[in-house]
N, C-alpha and C positions, 0 to 999 in steps of 0.2 A: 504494500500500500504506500503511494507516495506520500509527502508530508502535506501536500496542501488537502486532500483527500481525507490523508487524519485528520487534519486539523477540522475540515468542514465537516466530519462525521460527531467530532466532539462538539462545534458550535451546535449541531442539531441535537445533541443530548440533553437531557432535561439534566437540570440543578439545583442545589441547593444551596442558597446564599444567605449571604447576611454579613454582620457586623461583630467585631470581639472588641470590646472595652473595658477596660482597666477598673475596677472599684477606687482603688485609689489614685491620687493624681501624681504618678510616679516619670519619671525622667528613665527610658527604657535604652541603654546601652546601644549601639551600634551595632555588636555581635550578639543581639539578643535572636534568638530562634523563635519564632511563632510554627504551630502545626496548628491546624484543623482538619479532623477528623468525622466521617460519615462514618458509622461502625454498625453492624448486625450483631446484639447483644442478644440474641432469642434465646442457644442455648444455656441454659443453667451450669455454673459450675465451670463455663469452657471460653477462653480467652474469644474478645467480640473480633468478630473479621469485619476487614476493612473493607469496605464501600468504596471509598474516595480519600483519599487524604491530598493538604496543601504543606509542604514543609520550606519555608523561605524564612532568610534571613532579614532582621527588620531595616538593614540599610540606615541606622538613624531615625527614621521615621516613628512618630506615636501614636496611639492610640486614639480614636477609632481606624480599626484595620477593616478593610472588607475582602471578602473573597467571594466563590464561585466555584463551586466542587461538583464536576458532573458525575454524573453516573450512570451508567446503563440498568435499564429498568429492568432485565432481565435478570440481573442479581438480587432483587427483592421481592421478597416471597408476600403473599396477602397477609398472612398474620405477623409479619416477624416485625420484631422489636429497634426502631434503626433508630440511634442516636447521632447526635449533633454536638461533637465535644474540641475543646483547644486546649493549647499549654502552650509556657512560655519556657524557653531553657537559656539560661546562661550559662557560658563556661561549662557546659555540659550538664547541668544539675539544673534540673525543673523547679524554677521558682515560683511559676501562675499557674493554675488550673482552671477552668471554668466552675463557679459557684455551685450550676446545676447544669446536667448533661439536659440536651435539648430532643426530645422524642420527636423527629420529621418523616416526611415521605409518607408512610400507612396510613398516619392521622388527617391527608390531606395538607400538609404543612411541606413549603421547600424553603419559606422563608424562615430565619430565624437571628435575633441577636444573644449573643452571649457576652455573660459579664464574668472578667477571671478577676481571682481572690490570690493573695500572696497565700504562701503553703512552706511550712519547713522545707529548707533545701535539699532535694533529694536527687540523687546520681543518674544518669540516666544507664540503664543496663549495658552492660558490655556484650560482644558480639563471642559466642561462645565457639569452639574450637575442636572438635572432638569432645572427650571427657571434660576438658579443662575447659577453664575460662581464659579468653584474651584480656593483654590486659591493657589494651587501646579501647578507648571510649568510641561509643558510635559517633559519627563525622555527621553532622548534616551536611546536605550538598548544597554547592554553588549556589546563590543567589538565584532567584528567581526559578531554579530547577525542578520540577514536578517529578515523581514519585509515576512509578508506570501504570500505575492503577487510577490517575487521572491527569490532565489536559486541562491548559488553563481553556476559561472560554473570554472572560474578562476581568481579570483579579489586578485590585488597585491594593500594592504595597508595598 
């Protein structure tokens, strides 16, 4: 598939947008990492699978962020459980969380805004190796870089 072909199959993909804002009025580092994440939480007990996710770096820019996470409707089932969640990582340790993960798509809902809350600083997992663990922190990628599981359509940040 060529790139312009991708690209116009992902602008015809439905989305789910909205806005992540900060609770407090905080001054967000240059290498701060923003993710937002579409995730299928249905099964009980069993890590949620991604839908979509945005992982970019915040370039200096603050709060309010928007994005634009498409998805193909195909990976959503009629009854399942699809959240609408973000984090913030510095330095590799997740400082923001969103307050409350946001239930989209089944309910009728592609819009939504989230509000992240500071959170004790926590590491972000390492990339395991065989048995062991490595002991290099995961990288986010490049600026502006999208995650293969989604395509910007129009994300300002």
């Amino acid at each position: 598939m060529s790139a312009a072909s991708a690209q116009h199959q992902t602008l015809s993909m439905p989305a789910v947008t909205g806005t992540v804002n900060i609770r407090q009025r905080i001054a967000l580092p240059a290498d701060a990492v923003l993710t937002v994440t579409v995730s299928d939480a249905s099964v009980p007990d069993a890590p949620s699978k991604v839908i979509s996710q945005r992982v970019s770096r915040t370039e200096g820019k603050q709060a309010p962020f928007t994005f634009a996470l498409p998805y193909n409707p195909a990976d959503i089932q009629p009854n399942a459980r699809i959240l609408l969640s973000s984090a913030i990582a510095i330095n590799h340790r997740v400082v923001m969380v969103t307050e409350n993960v946001v239930p989209v798509i089944t309910n009728g809902v592609n819009s939504a805004d989230l509000v992240m809350v500071p959170v004790t600083s926590v590491p972000l997992p390492v990339q395991g190796q065989g048995q062991g663990q490595s002991t290099e922190p995961l990288t986010p990628p490049a600026p502006a870089k999208m995650l293969p599981s989604s395509q910007p359509v129009q994300s300002v940040w």
